[in-house]
C-alpha positions in Angstrom: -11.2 0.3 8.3 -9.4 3.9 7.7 -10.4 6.4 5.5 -7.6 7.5 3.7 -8.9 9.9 0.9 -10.9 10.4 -1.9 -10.1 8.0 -4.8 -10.2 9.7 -8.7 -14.0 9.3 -8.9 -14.4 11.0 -5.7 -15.7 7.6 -4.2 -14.1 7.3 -0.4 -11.1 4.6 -0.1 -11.4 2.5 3.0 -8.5 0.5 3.6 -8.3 -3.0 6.1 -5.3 -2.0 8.6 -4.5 -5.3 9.0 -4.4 -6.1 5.6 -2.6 -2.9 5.0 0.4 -3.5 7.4 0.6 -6.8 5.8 1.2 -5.8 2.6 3.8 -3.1 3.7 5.4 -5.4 5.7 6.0 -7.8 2.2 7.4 -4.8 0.8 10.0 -4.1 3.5 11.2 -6.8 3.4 11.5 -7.1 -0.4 13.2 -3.8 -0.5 15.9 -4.7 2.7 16.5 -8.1 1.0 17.2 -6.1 -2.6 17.5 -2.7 -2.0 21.7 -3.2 -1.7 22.0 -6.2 -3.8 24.9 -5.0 -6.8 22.7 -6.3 -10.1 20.4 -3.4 -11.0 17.8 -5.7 -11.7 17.0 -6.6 -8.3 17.3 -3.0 -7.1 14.5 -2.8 -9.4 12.7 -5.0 -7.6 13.2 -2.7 -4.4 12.3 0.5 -5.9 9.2 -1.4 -7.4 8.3 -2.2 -4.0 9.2 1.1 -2.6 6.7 2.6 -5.3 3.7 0.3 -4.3 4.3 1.1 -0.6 4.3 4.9 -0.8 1.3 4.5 -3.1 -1.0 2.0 -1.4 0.1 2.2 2.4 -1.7 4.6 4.8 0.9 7.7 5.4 0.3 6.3 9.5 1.9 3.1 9.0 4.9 5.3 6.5 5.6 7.4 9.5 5.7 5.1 12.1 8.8 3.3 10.5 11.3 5.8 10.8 14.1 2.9 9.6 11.9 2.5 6.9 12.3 6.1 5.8 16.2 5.9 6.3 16.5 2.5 4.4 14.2 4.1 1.7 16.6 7.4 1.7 19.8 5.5 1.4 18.9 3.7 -1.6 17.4 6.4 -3.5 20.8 7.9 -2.9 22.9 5.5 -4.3 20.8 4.8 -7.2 20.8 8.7 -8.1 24.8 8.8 -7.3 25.7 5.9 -9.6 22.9 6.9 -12.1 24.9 10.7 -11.9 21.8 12.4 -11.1 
């Protein structure tokens, strides 16, 4: 178990590594397998996913994936590009 911060009540959040990594690694995979797809609504899905892992996943686990980061980069980028933003 990790400590990582306070949570909005000021109660401490411990989170199961294991259990963390698991659910980031569902969430990779979600985003690599949707992330470039052409119909918006399964880049959806990606950024969706992208969301819940930047929320819930210990910032550790976040910066030991540096293709993670890239993947995560690259299709924020095109979604602002073909979004004109």
């Amino acid at each position: 178990m990790v400590n990582i911060g306070d949570s909005a009540f000021g109660e401490k959040v411990e989170v199961d590594m294991t259990m963390a990594q698991e659910n980031f690694d569902k969430n990779r995979a979600i985003i690599v397998e949707k992330g470039q797809h052409k119909d918006w609504q399964q880049r959806e899905l990606a950024l969706n996913a992208m969301f819940e892992c930047f929320e819930t996943t210990p910032s550790k686990i976040i910066k030991e994936n540096q293709e993670f980061l890239n993947t995560c980069t690259i299709i924020l980028k095109n979604c602002l590009e073909e979004n004109n933003i």
